[in-house]
C-alpha positions in Angstrom: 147.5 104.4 -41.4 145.8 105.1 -37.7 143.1 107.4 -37.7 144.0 110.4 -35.8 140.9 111.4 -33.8 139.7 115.0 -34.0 136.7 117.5 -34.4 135.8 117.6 -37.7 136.5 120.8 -39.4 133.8 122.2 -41.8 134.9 126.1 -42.1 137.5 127.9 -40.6 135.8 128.7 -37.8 136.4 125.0 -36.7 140.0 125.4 -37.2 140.8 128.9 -35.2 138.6 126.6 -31.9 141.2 124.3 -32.2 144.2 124.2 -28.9 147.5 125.4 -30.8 149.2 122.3 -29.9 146.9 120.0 -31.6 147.6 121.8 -35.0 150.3 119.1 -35.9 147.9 116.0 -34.8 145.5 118.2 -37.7 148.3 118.6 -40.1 149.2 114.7 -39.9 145.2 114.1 -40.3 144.8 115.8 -43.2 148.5 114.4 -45.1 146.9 110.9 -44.4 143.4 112.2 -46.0 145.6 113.3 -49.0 147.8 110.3 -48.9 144.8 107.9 -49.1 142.1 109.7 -51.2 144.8 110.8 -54.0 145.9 106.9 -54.6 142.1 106.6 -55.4 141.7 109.8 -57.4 144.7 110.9 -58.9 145.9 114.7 -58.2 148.9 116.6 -57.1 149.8 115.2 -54.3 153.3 116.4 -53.6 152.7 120.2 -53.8 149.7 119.9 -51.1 151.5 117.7 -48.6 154.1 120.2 -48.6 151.9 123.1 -47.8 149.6 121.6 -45.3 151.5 123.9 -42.2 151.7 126.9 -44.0 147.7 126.6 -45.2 146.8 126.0 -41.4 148.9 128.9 -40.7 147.2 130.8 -43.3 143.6 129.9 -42.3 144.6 130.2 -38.4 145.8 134.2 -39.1 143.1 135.8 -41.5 139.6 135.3 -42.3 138.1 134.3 -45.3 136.3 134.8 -47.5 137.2 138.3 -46.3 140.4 138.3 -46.4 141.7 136.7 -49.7 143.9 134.3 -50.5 145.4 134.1 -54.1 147.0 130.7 -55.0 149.6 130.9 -57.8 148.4 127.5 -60.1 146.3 126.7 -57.6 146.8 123.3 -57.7 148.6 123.4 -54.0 144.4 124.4 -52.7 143.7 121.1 -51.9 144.3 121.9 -48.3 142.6 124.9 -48.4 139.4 123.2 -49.6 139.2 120.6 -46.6 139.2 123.8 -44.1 136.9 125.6 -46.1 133.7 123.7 -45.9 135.1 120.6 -48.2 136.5 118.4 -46.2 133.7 116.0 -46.8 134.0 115.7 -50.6 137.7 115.7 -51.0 137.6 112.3 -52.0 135.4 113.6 -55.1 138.3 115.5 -56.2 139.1 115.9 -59.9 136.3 113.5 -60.5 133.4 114.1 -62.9 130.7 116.5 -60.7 133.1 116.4 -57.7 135.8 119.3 -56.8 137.6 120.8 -59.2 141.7 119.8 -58.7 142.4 124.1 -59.1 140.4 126.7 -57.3 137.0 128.0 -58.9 135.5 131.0 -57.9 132.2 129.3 -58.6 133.2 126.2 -56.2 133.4 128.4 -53.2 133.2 131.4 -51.8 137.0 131.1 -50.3 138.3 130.3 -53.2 138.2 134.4 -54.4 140.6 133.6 -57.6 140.3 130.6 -60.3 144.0 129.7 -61.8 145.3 126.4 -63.7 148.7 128.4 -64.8 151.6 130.0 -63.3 152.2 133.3 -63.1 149.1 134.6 -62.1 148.4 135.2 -58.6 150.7 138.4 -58.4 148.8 140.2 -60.8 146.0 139.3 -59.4 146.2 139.7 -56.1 147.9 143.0 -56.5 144.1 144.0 -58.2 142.8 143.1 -55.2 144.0 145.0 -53.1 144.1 148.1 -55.2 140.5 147.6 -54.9 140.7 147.3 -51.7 142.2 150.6 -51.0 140.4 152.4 -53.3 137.1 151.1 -51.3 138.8 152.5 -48.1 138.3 148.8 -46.9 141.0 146.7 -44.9 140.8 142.8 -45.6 144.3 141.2 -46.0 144.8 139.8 -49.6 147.6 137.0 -49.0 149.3 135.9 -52.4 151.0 132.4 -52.5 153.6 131.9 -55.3 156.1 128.9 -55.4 159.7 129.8 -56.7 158.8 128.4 -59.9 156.5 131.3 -60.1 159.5 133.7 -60.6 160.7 132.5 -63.9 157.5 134.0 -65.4 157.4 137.1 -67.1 154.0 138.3 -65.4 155.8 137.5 -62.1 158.4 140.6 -62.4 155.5 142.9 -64.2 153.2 142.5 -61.3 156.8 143.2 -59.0 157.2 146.4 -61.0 154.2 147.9 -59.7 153.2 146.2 -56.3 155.1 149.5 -54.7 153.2 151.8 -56.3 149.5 150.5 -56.5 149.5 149.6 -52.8 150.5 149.9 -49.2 149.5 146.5 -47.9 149.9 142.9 -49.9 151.5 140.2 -48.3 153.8 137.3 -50.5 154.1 133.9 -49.6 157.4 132.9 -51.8 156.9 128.8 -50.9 160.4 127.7 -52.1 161.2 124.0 -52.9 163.2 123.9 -55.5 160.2 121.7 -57.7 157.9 123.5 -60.6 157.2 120.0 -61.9 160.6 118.9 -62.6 163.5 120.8 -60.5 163.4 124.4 -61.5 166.2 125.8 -63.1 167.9 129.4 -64.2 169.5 132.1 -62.4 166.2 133.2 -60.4 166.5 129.1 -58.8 170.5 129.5 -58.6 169.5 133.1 -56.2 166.7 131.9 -54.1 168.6 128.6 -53.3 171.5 130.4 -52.4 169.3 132.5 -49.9 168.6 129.1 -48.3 171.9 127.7 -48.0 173.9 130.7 -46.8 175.0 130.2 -43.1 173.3 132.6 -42.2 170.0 130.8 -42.6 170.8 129.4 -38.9 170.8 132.7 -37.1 168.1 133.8 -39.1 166.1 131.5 -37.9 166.9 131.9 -34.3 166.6 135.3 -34.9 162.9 134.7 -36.1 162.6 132.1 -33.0 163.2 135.0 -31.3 160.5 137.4 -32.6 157.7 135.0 -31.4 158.2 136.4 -28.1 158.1 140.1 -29.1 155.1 139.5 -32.2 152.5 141.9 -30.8 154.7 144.4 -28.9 157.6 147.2 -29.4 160.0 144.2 -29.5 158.2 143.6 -33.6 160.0 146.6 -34.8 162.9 146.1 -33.4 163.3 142.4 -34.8 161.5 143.5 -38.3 165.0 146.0 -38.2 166.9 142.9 -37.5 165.6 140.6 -39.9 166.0 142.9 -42.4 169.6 143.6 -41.5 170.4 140.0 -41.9 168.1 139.3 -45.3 170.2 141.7 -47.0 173.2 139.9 -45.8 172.2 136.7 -46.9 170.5 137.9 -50.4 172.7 136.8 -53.2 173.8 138.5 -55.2 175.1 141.6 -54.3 177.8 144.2 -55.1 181.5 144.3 -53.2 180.9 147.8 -53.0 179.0 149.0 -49.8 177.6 152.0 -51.7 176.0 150.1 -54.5 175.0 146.9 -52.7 171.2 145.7 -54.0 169.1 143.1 -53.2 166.1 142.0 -55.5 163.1 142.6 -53.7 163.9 145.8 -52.2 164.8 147.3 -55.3 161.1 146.2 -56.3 160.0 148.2 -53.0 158.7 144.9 -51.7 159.9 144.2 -47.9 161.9 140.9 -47.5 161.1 138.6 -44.8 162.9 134.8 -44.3 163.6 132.2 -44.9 161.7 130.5 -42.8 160.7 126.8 -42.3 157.6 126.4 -43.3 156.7 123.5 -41.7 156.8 125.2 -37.9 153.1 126.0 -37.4 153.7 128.4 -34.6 156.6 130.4 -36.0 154.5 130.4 -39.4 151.8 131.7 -36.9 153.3 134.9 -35.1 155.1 135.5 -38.1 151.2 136.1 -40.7 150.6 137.9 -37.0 153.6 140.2 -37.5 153.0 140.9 -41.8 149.2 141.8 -41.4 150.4 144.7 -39.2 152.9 146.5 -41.7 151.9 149.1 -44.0 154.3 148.2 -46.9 154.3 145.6 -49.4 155.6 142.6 -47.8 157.0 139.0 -49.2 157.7 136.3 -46.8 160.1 133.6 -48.1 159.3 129.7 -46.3 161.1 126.8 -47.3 159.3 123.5 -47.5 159.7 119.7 -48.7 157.8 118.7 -51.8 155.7 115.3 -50.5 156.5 115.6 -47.0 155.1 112.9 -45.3 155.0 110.2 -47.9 157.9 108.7 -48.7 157.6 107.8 -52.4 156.6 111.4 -52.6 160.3 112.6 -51.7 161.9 110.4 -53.0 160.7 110.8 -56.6 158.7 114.8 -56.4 158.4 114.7 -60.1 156.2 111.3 -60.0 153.8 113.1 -57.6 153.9 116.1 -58.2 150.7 115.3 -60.4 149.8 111.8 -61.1 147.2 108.8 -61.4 146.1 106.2 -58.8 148.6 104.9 -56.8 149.3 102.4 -54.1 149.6 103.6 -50.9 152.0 101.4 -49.3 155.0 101.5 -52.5 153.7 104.6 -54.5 154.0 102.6 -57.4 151.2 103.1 -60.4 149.7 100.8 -62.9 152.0 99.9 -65.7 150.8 100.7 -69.8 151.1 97.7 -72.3 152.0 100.8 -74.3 153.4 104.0 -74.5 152.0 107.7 -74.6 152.1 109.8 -77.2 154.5 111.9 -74.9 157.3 109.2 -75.0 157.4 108.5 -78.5 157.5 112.1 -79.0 160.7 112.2 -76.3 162.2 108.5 -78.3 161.7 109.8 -81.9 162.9 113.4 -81.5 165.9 112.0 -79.3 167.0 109.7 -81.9 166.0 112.2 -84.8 169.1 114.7 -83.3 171.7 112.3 -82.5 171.7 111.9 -86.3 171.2 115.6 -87.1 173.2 117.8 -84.9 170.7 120.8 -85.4 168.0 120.0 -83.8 167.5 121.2 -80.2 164.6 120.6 -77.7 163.2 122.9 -75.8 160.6 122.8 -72.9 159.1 125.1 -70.2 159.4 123.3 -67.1 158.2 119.8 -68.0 160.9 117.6 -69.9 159.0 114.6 -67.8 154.9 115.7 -69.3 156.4 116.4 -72.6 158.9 113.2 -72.6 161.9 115.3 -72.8 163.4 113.4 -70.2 165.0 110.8 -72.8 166.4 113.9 -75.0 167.9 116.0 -71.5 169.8 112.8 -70.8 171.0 111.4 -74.2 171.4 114.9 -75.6 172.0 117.1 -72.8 173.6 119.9 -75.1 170.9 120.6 -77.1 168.1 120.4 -74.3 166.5 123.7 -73.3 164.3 123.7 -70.0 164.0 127.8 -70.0 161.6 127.5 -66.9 157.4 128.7 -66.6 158.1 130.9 -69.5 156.5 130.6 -72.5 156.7 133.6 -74.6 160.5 133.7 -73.7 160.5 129.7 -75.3 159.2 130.9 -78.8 161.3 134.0 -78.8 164.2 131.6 -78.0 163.1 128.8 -80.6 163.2 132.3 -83.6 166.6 133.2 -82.5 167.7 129.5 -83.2 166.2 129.3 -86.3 167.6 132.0 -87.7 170.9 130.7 -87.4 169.3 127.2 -89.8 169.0 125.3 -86.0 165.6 123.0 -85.9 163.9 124.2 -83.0 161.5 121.8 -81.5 159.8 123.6 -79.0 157.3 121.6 -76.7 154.6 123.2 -74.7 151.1 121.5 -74.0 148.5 123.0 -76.2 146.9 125.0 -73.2 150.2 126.9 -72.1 150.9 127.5 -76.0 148.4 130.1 -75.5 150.5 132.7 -73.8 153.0 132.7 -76.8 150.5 133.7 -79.5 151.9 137.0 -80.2 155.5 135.6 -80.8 153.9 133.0 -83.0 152.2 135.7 -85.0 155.1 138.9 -84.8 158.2 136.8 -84.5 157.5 133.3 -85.7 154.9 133.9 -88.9 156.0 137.0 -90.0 159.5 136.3 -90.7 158.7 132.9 -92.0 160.9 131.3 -89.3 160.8 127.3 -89.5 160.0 126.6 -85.1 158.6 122.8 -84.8 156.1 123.4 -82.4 154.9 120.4 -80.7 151.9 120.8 -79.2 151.5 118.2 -76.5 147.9 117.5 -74.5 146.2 118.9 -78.0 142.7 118.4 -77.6 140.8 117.0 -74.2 143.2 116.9 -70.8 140.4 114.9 -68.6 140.6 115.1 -65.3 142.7 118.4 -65.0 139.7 120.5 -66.3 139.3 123.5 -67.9 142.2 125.2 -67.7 144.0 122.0 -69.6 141.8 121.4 -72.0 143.8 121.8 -75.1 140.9 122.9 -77.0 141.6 126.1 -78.6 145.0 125.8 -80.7 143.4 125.0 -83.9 141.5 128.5 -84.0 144.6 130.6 -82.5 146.8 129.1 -85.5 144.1 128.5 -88.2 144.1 132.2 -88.9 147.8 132.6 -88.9 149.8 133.0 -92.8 152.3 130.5 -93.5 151.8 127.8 -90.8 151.6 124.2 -91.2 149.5 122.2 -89.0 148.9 118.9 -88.1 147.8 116.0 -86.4 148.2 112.3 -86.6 145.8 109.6 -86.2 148.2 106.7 -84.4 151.8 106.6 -83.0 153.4 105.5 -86.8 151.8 108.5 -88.2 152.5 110.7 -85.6 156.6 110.0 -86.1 156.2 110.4 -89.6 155.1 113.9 -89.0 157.8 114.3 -86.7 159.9 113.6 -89.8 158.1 115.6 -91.9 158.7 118.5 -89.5 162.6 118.0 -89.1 163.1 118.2 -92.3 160.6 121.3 -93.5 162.3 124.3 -93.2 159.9 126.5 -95.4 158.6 128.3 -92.2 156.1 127.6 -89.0 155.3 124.1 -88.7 152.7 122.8 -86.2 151.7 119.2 -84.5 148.9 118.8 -82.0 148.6 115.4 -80.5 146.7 113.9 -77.5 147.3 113.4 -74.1 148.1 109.9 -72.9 148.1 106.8 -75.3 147.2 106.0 -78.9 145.7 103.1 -80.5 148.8 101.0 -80.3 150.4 101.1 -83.8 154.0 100.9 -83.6 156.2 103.4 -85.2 158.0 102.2 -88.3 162.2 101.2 -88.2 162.6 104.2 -90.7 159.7 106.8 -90.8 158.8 108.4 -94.2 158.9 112.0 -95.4 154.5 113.1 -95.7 153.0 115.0 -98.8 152.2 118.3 -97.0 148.7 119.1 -97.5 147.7 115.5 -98.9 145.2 113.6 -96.8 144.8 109.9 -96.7 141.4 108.2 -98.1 140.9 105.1 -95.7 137.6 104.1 -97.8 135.9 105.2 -100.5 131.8 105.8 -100.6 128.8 107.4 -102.2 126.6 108.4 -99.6 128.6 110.0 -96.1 132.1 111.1 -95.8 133.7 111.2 -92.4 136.7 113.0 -92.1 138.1 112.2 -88.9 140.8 114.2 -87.2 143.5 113.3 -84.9 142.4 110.9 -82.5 138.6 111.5 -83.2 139.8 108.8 -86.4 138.4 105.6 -84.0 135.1 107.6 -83.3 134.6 107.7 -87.0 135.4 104.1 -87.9 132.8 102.8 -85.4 130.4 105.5 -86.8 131.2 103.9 -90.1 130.3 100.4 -88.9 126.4 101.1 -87.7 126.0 103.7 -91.1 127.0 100.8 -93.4 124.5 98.8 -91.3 121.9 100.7 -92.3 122.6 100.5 -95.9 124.4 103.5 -96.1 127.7 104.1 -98.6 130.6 105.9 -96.2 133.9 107.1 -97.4 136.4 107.5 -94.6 139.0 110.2 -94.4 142.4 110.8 -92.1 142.7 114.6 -93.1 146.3 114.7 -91.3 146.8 118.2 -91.9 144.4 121.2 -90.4 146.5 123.9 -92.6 146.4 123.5 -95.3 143.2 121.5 -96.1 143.5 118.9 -98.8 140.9 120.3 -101.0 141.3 118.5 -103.7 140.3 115.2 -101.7 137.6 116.7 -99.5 136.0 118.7 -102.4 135.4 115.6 -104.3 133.9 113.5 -102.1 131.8 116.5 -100.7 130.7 116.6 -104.4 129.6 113.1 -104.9 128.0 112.3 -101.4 125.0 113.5 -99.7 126.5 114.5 -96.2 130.0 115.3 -95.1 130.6 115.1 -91.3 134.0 116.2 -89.9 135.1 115.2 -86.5 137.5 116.5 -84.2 138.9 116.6 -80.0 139.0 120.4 -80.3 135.9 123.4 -79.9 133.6 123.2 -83.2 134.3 127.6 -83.4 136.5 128.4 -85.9 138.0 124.7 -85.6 138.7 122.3 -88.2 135.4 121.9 -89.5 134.8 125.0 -89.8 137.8 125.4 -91.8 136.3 123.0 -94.2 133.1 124.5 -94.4 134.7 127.9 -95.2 136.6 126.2 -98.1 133.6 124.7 -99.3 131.5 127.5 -99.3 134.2 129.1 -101.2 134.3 126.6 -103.5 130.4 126.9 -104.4 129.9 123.2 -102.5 126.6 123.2 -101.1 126.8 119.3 -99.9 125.4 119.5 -95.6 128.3 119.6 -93.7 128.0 118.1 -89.8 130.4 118.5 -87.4 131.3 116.9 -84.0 133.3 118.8 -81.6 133.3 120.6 -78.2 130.5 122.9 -77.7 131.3 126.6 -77.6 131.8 126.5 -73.8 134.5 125.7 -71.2 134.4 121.9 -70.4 134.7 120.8 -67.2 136.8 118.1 -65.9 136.2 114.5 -65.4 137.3 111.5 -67.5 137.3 111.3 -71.3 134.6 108.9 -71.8 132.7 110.4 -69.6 132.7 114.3 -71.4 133.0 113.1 -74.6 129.7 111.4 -74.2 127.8 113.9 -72.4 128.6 116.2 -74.9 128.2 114.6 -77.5 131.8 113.5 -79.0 130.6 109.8 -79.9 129.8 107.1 -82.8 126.1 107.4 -81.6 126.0 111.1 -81.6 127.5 110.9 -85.4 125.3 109.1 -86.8 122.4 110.3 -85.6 123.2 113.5 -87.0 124.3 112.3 -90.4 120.8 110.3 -90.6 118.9 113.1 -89.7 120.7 115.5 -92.2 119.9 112.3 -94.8 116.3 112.9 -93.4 116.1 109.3 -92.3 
């Protein structure tokens, strides 16, 4: 790609002494920066390229860090890091010690919200600028929310109050049609039939038009107009003039658009326009997921996150083997077309959670219910109570949000939900907000559920089994993001003892009890132990609830040191289930454990975390010699 020759642009400031026309040159500069640094890093590259006008916009209008902006996800801020002071490092992104791939309040003092999942920024920025009024101060706060956004729950509770907590918020609804697969429901069926009403055309002429007038008596006068037509186009609306509605105004929010939000100077005068009202405002842009890179359009739900890539074809590097995503999607797939009652159900992501395969071989029993979590597990009950075998499929991290269903709704009426818990344990480069570090402690303390994990892809489909045919009440599986160690699933997988762990090896001195995919961590820990003379039993625990105490108590009875290992925070996780049960049991045997530290993690690659902090064969057996006092 040619270079485009500018200034460089290290704050804002840079950006505002810029000549208006040379704005696109900029936006083309920066979409090959992103084009060419993301096929070396990995990132979301789709949802940046198609907000590179609007964030110039954005940063051309207001003033941060005064104003604010508020990011919904955040993972669209790419953008807004190169103009605030980043540009420099962007090729660091999502690397170990570089930027971040979400906003962190503690990367920058722009980025005035940290966020990883949807859903948030309304809330948010609607605290803001309460704040702000009560200080009798006058920054802008400026929210940015895609359409996805509105299929969350916090979305509509943050609506229900914007109108009467403040006077002035402005709302970037960045519609195009993508969460991370195409979004779906009745709130994607209204906006998209705001954009493809006729009367998009004249509306935006009509906004055309209000360029000319944007700082004189001629704003009012089109702000009337544009209003006018909005509540024409809005969908949908009552035949009967005296009970006509229209969704945002009866949330007391002013409606503004569509627009195209690729036009830098309509984008412009119109930020010009919304910082002068004195009501809640939302402005609705459409834009194009990728734009600018044509692998990225033609395939947004490839790069709308993803790996290294190659430039010229957009084509990544091939596995000899696949994830534990897509034998999750094969097995569960082939599991209903023999029982017709099991369904699949997702939030947003049949293509991270490799429901893909199930929504196009079983397309009647597929449930994509949108960025809505708590709705999911609601969903999943009411299907089970009518003897349906719910598997409901969230990552680990976005599981989170639906803890009071899986306590009020789920455990308490004994209701048999498979919930497959996708990314449990480290997420890598996506960070903190990813990790899937925390499921074991949310569901440890919960009655009645079953959970597991398994230590390789044959396993793993044998608990899928197991699951499809348990129907005594909650049933849990946690299981790693990307691949496994390789072992092929089985023809016909077999029904697992629930509750009975598998003894690998037997010894007298150490016992490892290796969770999940902690289990090759443990085996090479075994190795240099046994080199140094030392006895080691080796354990695959499979299940986290309930603990095979049977097993575990008599090895911790007849060796020296038991060491438990897991891809999960050592507080209140696995290990320290099985030092509760031991202590219970009056078994005094030195328990060790290896496991996140009670902390957030930061992102970077596997091997790189796991050995800073500690998660390694080394790490394990120098522990276990020291607590054997050699």
């Amino acid at each position: 790609m040619d270079t485009i020759e500018l200034p460089a642009i290290t704050c804002p400031a840079d950006l505002k002494a810029l000549p208006l026309e040379k704005l696109p040159d900029l936006a083309e500069k920066i979409r090959q920066t992103l084009i060419e640094t993301l096929s070396q890093t990995g990132g979301h590259l789709g949802p940046n390229l198609g907000v590179v006008e609007l964030t110039l916009a954005m940063h051309r209008v207001f003033d941060t860090p005064t104003d604010r902006f508020v990011f919904d996800v955040a993972h669209q801020g790419y953008v807004h890091k190169m103009l605030t002071g980043r540009w420099d490092r962007i090729h660091t992104i999502r690397q170990h010690d570089g930027l971040n791939g979400f906003l962190l309040r503690t990367e920058s003092e722009h980025d005035c919200y940290g966020a990883g999942h949807a859903g948030t920024a309304l809330s948010a920025a609607l605290g803001m600028a309460t704040a702000r009024d009560l200080a009798g101060t006058d920054e802008n706060v400026v929210c940015v929310a895609g359409d996805a956004a509105f299929t969350c729950g916090p979305v509509f509770e943050a609506m229900n109050n914007i109108a009467a907590h403040t006077k002035r918020l402005i709302i970037v609804l960045n519609d195009n049609e993508w969460s991370i697969d195409r979004n779906v429901g009745a709130i994607a069926k209204y906006f998209n039939a705001i954009a493809t009403n006729p009367g998009y055309a004249s509306l935006h002429q009509k906004a055309a038009k209000f360029v000319e007038f944007a700082l004189g008596e001629g704003a009012r006068r089109f702000a009337e107009k544009v209003e006018g037509k909005a509540k024409n186009i809005l969908l949908p609306q009552s035949q009967t003039p005296s009970n006509r509605s229209v969704l945002f105004d009866e949330f007391g929010i002013r409606y503004y658009g569509p627009i195209d939000g690729h036009n830098i100077p309509l984008l412009i005068q119109t930020f010009e326009f919304l910082k002068t009202q004195n009501e809640p405002v939302i402005l609705h842009i459409i834009t194009e997921k990728g734009r600018g890179y044509k692998p990225a359009l033609d395939d947004p739900l490839k790069f709308h996150g993803l790996g290294k890539y190659n430039v010229e074809t957009g084509e990544t590097a091939a596995s000899d083997k696949p994830t534990y995503s897509q034998v999750f999607g094969r097995a569960v797939t082939d599991m209903a077309k023999a029982d017709e009652k099991i369904v699949a159900i997702t939030g947003a992501m049949p293509g991270g959670t490799g429901l893909s395969v199930f929504k196009n071989e079983v397309p009647e029993r597929y449930f994509d219910v949108g960025i809505a979590e708590e709705h999911a597990a609601l969903f999943a009950c009411g299907l089970a109570t009518r003897s349906m075998k719910p598997f409901l499929t969230i990552y680990s991290t976005f599981m989170q949000r639906a803890f009071d269903m899986i306590v009020h709704d789920m455990a308490i009426q004994n209701l048999p939900v498979r919930m497959c818990m996708d990314r449990g344990g480290l997420s890598g480069d996506d960070g903190p907000t990813h990790h899937g570090l925390f499921d074991i402690a949310y569901l440890r303390g919960v009655p009645g559920i079953v959970h597991m994990q398994p230590r390789n892809e044959d396993e793993f489909v044998d608990m899928l089994w197991t699951m499809a045919n348990y129907d005594k009440g909650p049933i849990a599986i946690r299981y790693p993001r990307g691949n496994g160690p390789g072992i092929l699933p089985k023809e016909k997988p077999v029904l697992l003892e629930i509750g009975k762990a598998e003894v690998v090896a037997d010894g007298s001195d150490v016992a490892l009890i290796a969770l999940g995919d902690m289990f090759p961590v443990a085996e090479a820990a075994k190795k240099e132990l046994e080199a140094k003379g030392i006895s080691v039993a080796l354990i695959n625990p499979r299940w986290i609830k309930p603990l095979d105490m049977p097993c575990i108590s008599s090895f911790a009875k007849k060796v020296k040191v038991v060491c438990t290992l897991e891809d999960h925070v050592l507080r209140n996780g696995f290990g320290a289930g099985v030092i509760e049960e031991l202590s219970d049991a009056g078994i005094r045997t030195p328990v060790v454990r290896i496991g996140w530290p009670d902390q957030f993690v930061e992102h970077g690659t596997p091997a790189i975390l796991r050995k800073k902090h500690g998660l390694t064969a080394e790490n394990c057996v120098a522990k276990v010699l020291a607590t054997l006092g050699k």
